[in-house]
C-alpha positions as CSV (number, residue, x, y, z in Angstrom):
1,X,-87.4,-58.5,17.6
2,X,-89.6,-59.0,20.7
3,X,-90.6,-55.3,21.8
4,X,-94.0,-55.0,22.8
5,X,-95.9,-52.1,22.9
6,X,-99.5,-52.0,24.4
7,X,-102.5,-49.7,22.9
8,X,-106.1,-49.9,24.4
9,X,-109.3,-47.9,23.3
10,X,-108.5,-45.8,21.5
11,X,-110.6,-42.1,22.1
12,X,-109.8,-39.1,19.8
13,X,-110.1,-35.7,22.1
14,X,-109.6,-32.2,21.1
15,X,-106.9,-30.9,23.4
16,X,-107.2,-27.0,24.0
17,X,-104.2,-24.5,23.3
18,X,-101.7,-23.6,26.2
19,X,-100.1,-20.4,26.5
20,X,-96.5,-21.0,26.5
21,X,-94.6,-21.1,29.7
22,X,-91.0,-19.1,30.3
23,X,-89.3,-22.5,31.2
24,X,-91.1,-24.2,27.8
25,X,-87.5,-23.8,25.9
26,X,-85.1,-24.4,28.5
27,X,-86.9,-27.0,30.9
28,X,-87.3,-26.9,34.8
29,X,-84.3,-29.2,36.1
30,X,-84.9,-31.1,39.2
31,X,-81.7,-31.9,41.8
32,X,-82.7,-34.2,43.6
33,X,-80.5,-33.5,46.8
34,X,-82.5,-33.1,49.8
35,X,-85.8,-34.3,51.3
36,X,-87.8,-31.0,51.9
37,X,-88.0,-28.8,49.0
38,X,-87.4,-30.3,45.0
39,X,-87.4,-27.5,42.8
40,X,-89.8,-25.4,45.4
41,X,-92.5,-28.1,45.9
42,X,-93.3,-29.3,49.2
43,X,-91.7,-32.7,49.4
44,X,-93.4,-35.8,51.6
45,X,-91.2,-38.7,52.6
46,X,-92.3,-42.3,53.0
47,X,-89.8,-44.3,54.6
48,X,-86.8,-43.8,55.3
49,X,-84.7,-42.8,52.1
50,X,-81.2,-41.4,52.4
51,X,-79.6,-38.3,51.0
52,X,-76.4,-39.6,49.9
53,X,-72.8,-37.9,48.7
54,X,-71.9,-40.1,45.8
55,X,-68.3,-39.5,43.5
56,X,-71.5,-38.2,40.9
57,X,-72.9,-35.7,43.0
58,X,-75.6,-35.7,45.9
59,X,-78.7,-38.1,45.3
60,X,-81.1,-39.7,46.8
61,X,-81.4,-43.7,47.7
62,X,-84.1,-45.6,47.9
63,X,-84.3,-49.0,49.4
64,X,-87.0,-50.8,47.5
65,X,-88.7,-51.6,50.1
66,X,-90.8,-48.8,51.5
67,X,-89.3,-45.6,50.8
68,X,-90.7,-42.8,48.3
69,X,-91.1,-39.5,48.5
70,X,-94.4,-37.2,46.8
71,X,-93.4,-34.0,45.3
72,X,-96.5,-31.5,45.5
73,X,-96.0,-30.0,42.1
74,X,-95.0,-30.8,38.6
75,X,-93.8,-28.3,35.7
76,X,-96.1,-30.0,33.2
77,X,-99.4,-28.9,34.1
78,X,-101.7,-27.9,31.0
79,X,-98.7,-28.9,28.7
80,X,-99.5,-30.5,25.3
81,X,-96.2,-32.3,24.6
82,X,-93.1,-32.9,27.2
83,X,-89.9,-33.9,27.8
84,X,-89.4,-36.0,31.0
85,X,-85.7,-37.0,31.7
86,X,-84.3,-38.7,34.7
87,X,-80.8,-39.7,35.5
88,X,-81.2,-42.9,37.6
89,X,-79.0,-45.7,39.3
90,X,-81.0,-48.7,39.1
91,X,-79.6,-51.5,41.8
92,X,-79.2,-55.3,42.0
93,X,-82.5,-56.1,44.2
94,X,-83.5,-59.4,42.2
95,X,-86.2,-61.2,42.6
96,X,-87.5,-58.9,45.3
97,X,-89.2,-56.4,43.2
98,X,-89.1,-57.2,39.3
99,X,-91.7,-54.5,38.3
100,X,-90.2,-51.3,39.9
101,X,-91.7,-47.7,39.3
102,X,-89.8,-44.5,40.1
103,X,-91.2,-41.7,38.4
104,X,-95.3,-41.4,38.5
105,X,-97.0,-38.5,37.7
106,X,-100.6,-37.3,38.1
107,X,-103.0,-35.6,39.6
108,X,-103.6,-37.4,42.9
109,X,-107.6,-37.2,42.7
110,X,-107.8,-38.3,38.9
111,X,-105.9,-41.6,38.3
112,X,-107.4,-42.0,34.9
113,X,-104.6,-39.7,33.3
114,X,-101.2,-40.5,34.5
115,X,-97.7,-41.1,33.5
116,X,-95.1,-43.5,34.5
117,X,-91.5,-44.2,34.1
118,X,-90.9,-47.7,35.2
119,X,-88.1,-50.7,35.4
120,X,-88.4,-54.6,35.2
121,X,-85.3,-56.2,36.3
122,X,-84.2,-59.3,35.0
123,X,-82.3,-62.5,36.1
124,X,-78.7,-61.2,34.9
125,X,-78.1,-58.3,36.8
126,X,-80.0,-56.0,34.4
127,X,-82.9,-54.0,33.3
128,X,-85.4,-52.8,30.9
129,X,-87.7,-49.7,30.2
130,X,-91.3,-49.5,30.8
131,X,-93.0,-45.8,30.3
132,X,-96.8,-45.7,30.5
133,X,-99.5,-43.2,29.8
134,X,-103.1,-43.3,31.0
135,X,-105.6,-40.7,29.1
136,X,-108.6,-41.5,30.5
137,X,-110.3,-44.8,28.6
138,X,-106.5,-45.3,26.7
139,X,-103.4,-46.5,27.7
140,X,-100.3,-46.7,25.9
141,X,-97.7,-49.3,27.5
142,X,-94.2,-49.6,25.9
143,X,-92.1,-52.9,27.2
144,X,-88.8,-52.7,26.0
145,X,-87.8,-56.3,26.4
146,X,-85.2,-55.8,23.8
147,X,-82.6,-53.5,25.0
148,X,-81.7,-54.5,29.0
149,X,-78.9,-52.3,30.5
150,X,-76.7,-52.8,32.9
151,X,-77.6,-52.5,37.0
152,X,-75.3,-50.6,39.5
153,X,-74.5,-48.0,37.0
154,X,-75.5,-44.5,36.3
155,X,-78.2,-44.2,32.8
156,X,-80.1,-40.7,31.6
157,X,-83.5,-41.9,30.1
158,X,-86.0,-39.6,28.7
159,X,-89.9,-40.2,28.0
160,X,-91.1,-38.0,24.9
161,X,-94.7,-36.8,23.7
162,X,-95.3,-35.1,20.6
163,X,-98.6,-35.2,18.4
164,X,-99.7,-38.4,19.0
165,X,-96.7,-40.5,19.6
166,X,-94.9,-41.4,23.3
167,X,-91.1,-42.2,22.8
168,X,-88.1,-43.3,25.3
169,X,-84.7,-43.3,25.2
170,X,-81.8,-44.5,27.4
171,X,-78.9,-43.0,27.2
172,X,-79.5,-40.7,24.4
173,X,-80.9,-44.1,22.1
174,X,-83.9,-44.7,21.0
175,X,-85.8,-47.8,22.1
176,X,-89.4,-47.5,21.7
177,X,-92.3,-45.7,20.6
178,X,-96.3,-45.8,20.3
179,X,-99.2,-43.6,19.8
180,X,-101.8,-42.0,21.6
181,X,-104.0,-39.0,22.1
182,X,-102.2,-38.1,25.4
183,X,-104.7,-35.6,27.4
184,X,-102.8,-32.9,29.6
185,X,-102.5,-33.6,33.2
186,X,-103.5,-30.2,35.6
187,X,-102.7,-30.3,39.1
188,X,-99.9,-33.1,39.3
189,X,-97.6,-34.2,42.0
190,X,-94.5,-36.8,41.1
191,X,-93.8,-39.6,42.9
192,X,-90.0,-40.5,42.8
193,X,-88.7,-43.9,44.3
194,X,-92.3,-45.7,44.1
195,X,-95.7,-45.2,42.6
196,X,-98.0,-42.9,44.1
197,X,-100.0,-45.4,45.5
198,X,-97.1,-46.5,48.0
199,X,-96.7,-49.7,45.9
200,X,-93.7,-51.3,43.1
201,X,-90.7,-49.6,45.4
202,X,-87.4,-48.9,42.9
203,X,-84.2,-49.7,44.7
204,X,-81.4,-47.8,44.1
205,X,-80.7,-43.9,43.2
206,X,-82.1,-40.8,41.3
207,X,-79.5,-37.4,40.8
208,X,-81.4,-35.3,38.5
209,X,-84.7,-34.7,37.0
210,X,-85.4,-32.1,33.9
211,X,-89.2,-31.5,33.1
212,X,-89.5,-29.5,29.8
213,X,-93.1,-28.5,27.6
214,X,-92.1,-29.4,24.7
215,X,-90.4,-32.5,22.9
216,X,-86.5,-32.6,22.5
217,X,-84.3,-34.4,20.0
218,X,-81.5,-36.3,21.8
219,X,-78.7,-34.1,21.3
220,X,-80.8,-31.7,23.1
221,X,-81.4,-33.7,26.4
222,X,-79.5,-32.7,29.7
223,X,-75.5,-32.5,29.5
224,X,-73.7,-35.7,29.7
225,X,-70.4,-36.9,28.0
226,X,-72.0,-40.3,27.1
227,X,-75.2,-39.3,26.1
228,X,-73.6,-36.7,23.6
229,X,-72.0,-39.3,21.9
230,X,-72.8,-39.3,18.3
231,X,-71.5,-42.9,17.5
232,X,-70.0,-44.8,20.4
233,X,-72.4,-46.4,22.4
234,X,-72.7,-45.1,25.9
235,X,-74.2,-48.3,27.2
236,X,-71.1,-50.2,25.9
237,X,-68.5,-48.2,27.5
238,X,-70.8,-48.4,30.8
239,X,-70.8,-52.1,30.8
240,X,-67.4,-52.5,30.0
241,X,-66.7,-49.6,32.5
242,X,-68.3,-51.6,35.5
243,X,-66.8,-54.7,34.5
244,X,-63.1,-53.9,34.4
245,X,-64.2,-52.3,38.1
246,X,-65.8,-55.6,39.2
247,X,-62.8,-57.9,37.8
248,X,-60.2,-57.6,35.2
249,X,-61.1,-58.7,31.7
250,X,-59.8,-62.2,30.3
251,X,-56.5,-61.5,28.4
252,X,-57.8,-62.8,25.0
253,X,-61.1,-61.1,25.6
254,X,-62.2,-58.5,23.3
255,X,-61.8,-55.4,25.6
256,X,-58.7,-56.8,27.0
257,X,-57.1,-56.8,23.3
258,X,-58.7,-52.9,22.6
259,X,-57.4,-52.1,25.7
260,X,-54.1,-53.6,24.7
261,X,-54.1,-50.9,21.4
262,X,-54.7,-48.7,24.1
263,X,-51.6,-48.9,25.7
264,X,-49.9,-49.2,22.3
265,X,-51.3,-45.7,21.8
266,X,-50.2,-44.6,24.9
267,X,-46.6,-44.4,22.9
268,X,-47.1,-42.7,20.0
269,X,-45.3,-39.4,19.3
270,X,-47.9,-36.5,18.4
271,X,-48.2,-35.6,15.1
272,X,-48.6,-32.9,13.2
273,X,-49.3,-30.6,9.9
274,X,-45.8,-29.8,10.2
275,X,-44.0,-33.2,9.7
276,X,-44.6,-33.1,5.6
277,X,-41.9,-32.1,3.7
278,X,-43.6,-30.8,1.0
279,X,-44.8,-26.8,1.4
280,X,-48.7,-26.4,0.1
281,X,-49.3,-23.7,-2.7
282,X,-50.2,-21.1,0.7
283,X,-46.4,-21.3,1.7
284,X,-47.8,-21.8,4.6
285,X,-46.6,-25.5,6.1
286,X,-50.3,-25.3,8.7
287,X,-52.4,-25.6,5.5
288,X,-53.5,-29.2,5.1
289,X,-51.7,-30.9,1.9
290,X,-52.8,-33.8,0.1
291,X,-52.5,-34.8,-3.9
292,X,-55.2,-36.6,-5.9
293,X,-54.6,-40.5,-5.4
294,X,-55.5,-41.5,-9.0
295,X,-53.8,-39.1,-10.6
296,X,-50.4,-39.6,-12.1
297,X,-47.6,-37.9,-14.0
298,X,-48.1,-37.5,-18.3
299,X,-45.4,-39.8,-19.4
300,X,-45.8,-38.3,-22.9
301,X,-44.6,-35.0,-21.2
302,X,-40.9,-34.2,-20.1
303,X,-41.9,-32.6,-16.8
304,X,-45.4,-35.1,-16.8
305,X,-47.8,-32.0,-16.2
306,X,-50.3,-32.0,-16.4
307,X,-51.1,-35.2,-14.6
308,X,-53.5,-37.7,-15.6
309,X,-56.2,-39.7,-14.2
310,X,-56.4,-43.7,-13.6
311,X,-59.5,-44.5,-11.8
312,X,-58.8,-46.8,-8.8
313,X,-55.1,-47.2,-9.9
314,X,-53.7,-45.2,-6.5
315,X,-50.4,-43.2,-7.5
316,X,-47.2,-43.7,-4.4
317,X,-46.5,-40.2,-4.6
318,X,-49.7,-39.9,-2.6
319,X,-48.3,-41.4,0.3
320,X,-45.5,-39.2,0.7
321,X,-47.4,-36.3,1.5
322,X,-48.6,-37.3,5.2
323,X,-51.2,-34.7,6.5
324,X,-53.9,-37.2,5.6
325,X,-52.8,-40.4,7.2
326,X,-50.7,-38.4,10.1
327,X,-54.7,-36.6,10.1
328,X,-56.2,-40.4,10.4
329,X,-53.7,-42.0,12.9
330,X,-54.7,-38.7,15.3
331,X,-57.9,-38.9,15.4
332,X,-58.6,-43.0,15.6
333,X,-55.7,-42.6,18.4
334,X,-57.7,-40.1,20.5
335,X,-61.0,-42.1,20.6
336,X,-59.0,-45.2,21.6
337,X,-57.1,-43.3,24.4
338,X,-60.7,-41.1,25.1
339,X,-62.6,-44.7,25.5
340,X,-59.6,-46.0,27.1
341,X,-60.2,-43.2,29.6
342,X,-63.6,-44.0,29.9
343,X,-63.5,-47.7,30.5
344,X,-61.0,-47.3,33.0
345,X,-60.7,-44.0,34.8
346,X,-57.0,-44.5,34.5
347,X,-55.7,-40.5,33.7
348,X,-52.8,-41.9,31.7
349,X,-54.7,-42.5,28.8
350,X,-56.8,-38.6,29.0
351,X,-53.1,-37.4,29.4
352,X,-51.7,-38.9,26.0
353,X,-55.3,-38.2,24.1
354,X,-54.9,-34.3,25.3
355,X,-51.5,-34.0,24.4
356,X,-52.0,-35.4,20.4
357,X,-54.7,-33.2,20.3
358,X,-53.1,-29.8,21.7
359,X,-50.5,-30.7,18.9
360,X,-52.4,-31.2,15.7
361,X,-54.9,-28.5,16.4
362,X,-54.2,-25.9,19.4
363,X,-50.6,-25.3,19.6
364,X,-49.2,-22.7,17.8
365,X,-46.3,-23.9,16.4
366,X,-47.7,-27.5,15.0
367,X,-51.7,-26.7,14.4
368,X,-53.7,-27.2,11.6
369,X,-55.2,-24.5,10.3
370,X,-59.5,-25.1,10.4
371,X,-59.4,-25.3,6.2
372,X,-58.8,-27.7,3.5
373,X,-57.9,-25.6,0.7
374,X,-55.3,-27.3,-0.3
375,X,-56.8,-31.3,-0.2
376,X,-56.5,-33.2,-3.2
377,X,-54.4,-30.7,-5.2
378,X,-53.6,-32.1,-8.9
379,X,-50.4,-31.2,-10.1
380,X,-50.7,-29.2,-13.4
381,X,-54.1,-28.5,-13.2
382,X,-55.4,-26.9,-9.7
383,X,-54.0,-26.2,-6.0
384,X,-56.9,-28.1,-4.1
385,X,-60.1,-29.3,-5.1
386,X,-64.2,-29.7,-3.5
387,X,-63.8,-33.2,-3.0
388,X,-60.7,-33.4,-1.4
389,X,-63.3,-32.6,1.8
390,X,-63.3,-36.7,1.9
391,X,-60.0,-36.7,3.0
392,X,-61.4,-35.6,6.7
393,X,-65.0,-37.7,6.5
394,X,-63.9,-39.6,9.9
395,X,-63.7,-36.1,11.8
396,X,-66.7,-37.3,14.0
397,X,-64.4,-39.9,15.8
398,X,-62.8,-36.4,17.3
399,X,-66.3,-35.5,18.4
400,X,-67.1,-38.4,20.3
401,X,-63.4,-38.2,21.9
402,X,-63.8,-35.2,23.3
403,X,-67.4,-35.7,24.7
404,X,-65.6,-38.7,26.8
405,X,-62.8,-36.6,27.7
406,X,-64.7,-33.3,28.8
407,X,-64.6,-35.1,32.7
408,X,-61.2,-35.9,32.5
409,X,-58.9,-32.9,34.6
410,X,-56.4,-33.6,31.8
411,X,-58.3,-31.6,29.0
412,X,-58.9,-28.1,30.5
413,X,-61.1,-25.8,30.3
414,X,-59.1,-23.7,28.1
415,X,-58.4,-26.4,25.7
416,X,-62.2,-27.3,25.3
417,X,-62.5,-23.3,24.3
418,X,-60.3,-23.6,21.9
419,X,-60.9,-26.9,20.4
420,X,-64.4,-25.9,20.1
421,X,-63.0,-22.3,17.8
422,X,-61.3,-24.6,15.8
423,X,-64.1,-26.7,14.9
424,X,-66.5,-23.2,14.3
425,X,-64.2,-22.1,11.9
426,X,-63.5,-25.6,10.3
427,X,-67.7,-25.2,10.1
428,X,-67.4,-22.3,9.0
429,X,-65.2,-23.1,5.8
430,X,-66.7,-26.3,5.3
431,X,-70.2,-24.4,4.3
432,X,-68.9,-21.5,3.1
433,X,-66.0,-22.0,1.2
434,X,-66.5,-22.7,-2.9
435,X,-64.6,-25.8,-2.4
436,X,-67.3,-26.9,0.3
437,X,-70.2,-25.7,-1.9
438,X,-69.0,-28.2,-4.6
439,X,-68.5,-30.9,-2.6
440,X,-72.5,-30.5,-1.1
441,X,-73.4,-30.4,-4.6
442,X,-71.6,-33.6,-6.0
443,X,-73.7,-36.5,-6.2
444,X,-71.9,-40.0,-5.3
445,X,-70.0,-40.8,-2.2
446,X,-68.3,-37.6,-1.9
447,X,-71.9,-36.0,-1.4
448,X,-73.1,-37.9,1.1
449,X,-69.8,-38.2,3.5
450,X,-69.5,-34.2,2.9
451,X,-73.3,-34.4,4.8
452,X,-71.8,-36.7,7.5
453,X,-69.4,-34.2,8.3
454,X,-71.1,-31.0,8.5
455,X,-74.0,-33.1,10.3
456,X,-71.9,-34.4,13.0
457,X,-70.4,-31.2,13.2
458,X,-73.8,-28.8,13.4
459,X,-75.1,-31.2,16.3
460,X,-71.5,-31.0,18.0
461,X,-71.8,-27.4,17.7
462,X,-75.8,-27.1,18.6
463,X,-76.5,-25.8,15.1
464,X,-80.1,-28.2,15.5
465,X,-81.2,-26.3,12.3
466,X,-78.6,-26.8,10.6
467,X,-78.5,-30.4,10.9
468,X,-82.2,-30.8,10.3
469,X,-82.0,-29.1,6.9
470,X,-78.8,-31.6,5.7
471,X,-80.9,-34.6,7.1
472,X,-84.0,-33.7,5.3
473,X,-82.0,-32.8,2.3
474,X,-80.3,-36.1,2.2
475,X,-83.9,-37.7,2.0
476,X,-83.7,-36.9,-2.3
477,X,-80.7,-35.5,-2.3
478,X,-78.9,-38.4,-1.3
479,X,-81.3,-41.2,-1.2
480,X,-83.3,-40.9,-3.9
481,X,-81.0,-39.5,-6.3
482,X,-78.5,-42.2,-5.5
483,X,-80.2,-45.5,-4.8
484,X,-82.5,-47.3,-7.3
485,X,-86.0,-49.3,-6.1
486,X,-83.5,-52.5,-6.4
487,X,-81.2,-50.9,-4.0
488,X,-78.1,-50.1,-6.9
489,X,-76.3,-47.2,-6.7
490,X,-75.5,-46.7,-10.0
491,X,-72.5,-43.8,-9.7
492,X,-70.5,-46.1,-7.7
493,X,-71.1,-49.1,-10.0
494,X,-69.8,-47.3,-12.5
495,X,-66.3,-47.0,-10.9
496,X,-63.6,-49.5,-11.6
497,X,-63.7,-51.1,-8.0
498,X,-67.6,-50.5,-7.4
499,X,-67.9,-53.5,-4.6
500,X,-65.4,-50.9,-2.8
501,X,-67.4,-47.4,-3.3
502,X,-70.6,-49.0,-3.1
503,X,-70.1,-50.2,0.5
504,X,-68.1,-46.5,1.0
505,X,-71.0,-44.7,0.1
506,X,-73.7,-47.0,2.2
507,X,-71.4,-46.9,4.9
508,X,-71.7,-42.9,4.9
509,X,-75.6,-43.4,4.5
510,X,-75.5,-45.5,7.7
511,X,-73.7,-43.1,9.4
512,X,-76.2,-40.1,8.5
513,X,-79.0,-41.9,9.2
514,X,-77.0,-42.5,12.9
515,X,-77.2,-39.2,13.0
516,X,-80.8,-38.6,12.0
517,X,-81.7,-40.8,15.2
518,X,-80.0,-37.7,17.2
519,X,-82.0,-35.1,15.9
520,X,-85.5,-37.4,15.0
521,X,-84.9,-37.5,11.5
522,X,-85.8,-41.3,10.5
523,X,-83.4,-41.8,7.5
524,X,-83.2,-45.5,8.0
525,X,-86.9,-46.5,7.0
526,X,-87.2,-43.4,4.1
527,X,-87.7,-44.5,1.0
528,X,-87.6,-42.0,-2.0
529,X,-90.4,-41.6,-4.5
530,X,-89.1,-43.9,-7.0
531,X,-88.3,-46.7,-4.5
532,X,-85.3,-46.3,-3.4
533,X,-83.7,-47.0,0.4
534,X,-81.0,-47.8,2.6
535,X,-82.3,-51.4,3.5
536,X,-82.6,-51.8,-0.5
537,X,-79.2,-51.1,-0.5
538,X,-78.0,-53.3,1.9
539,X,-79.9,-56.2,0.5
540,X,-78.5,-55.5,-2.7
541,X,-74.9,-55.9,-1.8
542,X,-76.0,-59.2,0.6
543,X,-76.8,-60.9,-2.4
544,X,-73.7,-60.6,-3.7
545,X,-71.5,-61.3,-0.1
546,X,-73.6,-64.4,-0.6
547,X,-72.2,-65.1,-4.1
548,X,-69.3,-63.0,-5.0
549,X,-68.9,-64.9,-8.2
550,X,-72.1,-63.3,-9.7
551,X,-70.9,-59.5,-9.2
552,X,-71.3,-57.7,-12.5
553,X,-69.5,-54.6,-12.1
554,X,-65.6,-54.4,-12.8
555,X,-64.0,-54.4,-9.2
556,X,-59.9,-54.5,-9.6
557,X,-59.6,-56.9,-7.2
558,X,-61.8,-59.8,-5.8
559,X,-64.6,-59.1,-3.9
560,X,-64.5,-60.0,0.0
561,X,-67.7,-60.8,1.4
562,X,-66.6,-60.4,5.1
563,X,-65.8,-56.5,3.7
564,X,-70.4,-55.7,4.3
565,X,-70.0,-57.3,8.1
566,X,-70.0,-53.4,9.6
567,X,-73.0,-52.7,7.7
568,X,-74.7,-55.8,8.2
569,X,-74.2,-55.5,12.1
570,X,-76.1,-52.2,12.0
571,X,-78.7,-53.2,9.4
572,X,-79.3,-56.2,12.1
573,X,-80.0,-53.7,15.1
574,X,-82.4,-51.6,12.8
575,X,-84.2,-53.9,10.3
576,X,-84.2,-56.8,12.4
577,X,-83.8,-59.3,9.5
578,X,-83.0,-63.1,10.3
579,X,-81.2,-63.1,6.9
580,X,-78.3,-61.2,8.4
581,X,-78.2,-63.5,11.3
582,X,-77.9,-66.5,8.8
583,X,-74.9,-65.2,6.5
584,X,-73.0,-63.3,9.6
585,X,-72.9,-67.0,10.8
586,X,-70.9,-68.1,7.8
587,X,-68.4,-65.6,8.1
588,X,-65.4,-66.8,10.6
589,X,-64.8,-65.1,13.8
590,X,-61.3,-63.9,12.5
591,X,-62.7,-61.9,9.6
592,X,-65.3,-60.2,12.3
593,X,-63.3,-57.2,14.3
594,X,-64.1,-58.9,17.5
595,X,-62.0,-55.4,19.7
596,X,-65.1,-53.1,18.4
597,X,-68.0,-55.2,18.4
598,X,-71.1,-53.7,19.8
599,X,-68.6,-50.5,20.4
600,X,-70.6,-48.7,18.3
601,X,-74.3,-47.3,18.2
């Protein structure tokens, strides 16, 4: 992976303690709407750059050419870490000016100690990072070659300092990071729209600047419905957003064909709690139902109570009891209709997303209640279980739908109020609750999809601590007690189709340490005491996509390779291996999902 990040002499200083500013929590925010005052600073203008009403809101344009303006005054003076975060429209101006800087701060009579938040456009209509920090004889440059974005479309990055190491994201994604002893800068201006030299003009737009003294997480950066996304990628659904604008996709392309399920969708009568039949043990049809799947009737008994367990044998009568597929087909149908919406602004799709919503959780007479007492009942023996909590371990694809759909005039005001109640008291059980308390405490799969959930769920909710202690928790809890310094994970090895659990239960690793990226918690390079880690893990089941024949485990059916590609597509974007790149290659395009590829984070 070709990122480069620069470091010159390096110089250890001892940096003096700050008192702590009012705005040190919150952050100073910045709109930057008008050419005479930016949050109270005296404002000089070089050029001639235009205040403009755009469908986003009021911003200023700059023609990369000579315009810039100097603000006399910057939020971070004396501070010892920061937050800097800039929501920027970068525009098509290749090959005028490649190297294009738009935020510069420093102290105008000291240019040894300075930062910058800079752009290099490329030949294909897109762009690239570059932050910068100068303290005094060092200099920290981070070039991230790797991860262009798209031009002519609206990105939030945010440059971040915290004891010793600079990092930046775009669009809530982390893309590089380096160290240095950064020394605070006193008596700073900003430069927006050109450095403050009058030199490397940025053409195109800047809305909004936050400053804040002290380094955030991502799910604390400024409000935005992509950048709260927790496993869509907000890049993707921007491309794919300004391409169906600038042209409409090829029929047989991939977006065309999501698109296509999209419309499908579009169709689909709600559903609800209230189709089942069957009345939970409550007597109360809103409780969720659901029965064991490997449990079946005693045939040794008249009435077959109690039942009996079959590992990986699933009983029919599981199937007739629809609260968990009816919970399933809801959810994966809003996030196609919420991306829908996204992609193409067309209301239609926000409509039909609000409306299965309203009816499986809000309305009165066809809500869910928030609990899952009854999940995963076995006849004969209980009325609901702990680790029937797996039956909802997708519930973050409703968390990413409604970040998309909070724009949309079709989901109100009133229905984000209550959707948000539901979810605190779904928390609220889900951590409370006995049955919840078990399933934290069990130690395979169901263990580590219970911390997806509630994870996903604290940093929808803004519960930061709370997802910092299950993602710190997870390090032993999860990681060490469950992978082995080969990469094994011995409890689902030890079930009868163990090629199947042991990709369930990575797959529920990969999505926590997704998470952990949210809330700076690096879960995908930890490795436990005794050796054990998620790219372990992964290599461990490659060598077996490789050459199914040599599995070792009992697995009731054959093993299909092309069954690790999700995994292996994320363990490419973070371990960088070229091994993935050479077995992905033998696998045929029709066994790839081509309609979500690069969809997701």
């Amino acid at each position: 992976m070709r990122v480069v990040c620069i470091v010159t002499f390096f110089v250890v200083m001892c940096l003096p303690l700050q008192s702590q500013h009012e705005n040190d929590r919150s952050g100073v925010v910045w709109n930057i709407d008008n050419l005479s005052t930016i949050g109270g600073h005296a404002v000089s203008v070089f050029g001639n750059p235009v205040v403009t009403n755009l469908p986003e809101g009021r911003a200023i344009v700059f023609d990369g050419v000579d315009d810039g303006v100097i603000v006399r005054g910057c939020p971070l003076d004396g501070s010892t870490e920061f937050t800097i975060e800039i929501v920027v429209r970068p525009d098509a101006s290749y090959p005028m000016n490649i190297e294009q800087r738009f935020l510069h701060i420093q102290n105008p009579g000291n240019e040894l100690r300075r930062m910058l938040v800079e752009l290099r456009l490329t030949g294909t209509h897109q762009w690239y990072t570059d932050t910068h920090i100068r303290a005094d004889s060092m200099k920290l440059t981070c070039l991230a070659v790797e991860f262009p974005h798209p031009v002519d479309t609206w990105h939030h990055i945010a440059f971040v300092y915290k004891n010793g190491a600079a990092t930046h994201y775009v669009d809530g994604v982390r893309e590089m990071s380096g160290r240095i002893d950064y020394i605070p800068v006193d008596g700073a201006s900003v430069s927006l729209g050109m450095r403050m030299d009058k030199r490397s003009y940025f053409k195109g737009a800047i809305r909004t600047v936050r400053v804040t003294r002290r380094a955030l997480v991502p799910s604390e950066f400024m409000s935005d419905a992509y950048g709260a996304l927790l496993f869509l990628h907000p890049v993707k659904i921007k491309e794919l957003h300004a391409g169906r604008l600038a042209s409409p996709p090829a029929s047989g392309s991939p977006i065309a064909k999501f698109m296509r399920e999209a419309d499908e969708a579009l169709g689909m009568k709600p559903l609800s709690v209230m189709d089942k039949s069957q009345m939970p043990p409550s007597g109360n049809k809103h409780d969720f139902l659901s029965m064991g799947p490997y449990w079946w009737p005693d045939s040794s008994k008249a009435d077959g109570l109690p039942y009996v367990r079959f590992d990986g044998r699933r009983n029919p009568e599981y199937h007739t009891i629809t609260d968990q597929e009816y919970f399933n087909s809801t959810i994966d149908a809003a996030e196609k209709l919420s991306v829908a919406y996204a992609v193409s602004d067309d209301r239609r799709y926000a409509a039909k997303a609000a409306e299965i919503l309203r009816v499986w959780f809000l309305d009165e007479a066809t809500k869910m209640n928030p609990n899952l007492n009854h999940a995963q009942y076995i006849p004969g023996i209980n009325t609901g279980r702990g680790i029937g909590i797996i039956e909802t371990r997708e519930i973050f694809k409703l968390l990413d739908a409604l970040c998309l759909l909070q724009p949309s005039a079709e989901w109100t005001d009133d229905d984000a109020k209550k959707m948000r109640m539901w979810i605190e008291d779904y928390y609220r059980w889900l951590t409370t609750h006995p049955y919840g308390i078990d399933e934290s405490n069990e130690k395979n799969n169901h263990g580590t999809w219970y911390d997806v959930q509630v994870t996903s769920l604290a940093l929808y909710l803004g519960k930061m601590d709370d997802a910092l202690k299950y993602l710190e928790q997870a390090k032993e809890k999860r990681i060490g007690a469950q992978i082995e310094p080969d990469g094994r994970q011995p409890l689902e090895l030890a079930r009868t189709k163990s090629w199947d659990y042991s990709l369930m239960n990575l797959s529920a690793f990969f999505h926590l340490a997704q998470l952990g990226e949210r809330a700076g918690v690096d879960l995908w390079n930890y490795e436990s005491p005794k050796g054990g880690s998620l790219r372990k893990a992964l290599g461990y089941l490659l060598r077996y996509a490789v050459d199914p024949a040599t599995w070792e485990y009992q697995n009731l059916h054959p093993i299909e390779p092309h069954t690790l590609v999700p995994l292996i597509l994320k363990g490419q974007k973070r371990f960088g291996k070229e091994q993935y790149s050479a077995w992905l290659a033998t696998i045929s395009a029709s066994k790839k999902d081509q309609g979500t590829e690069g969809l997701y984070k």
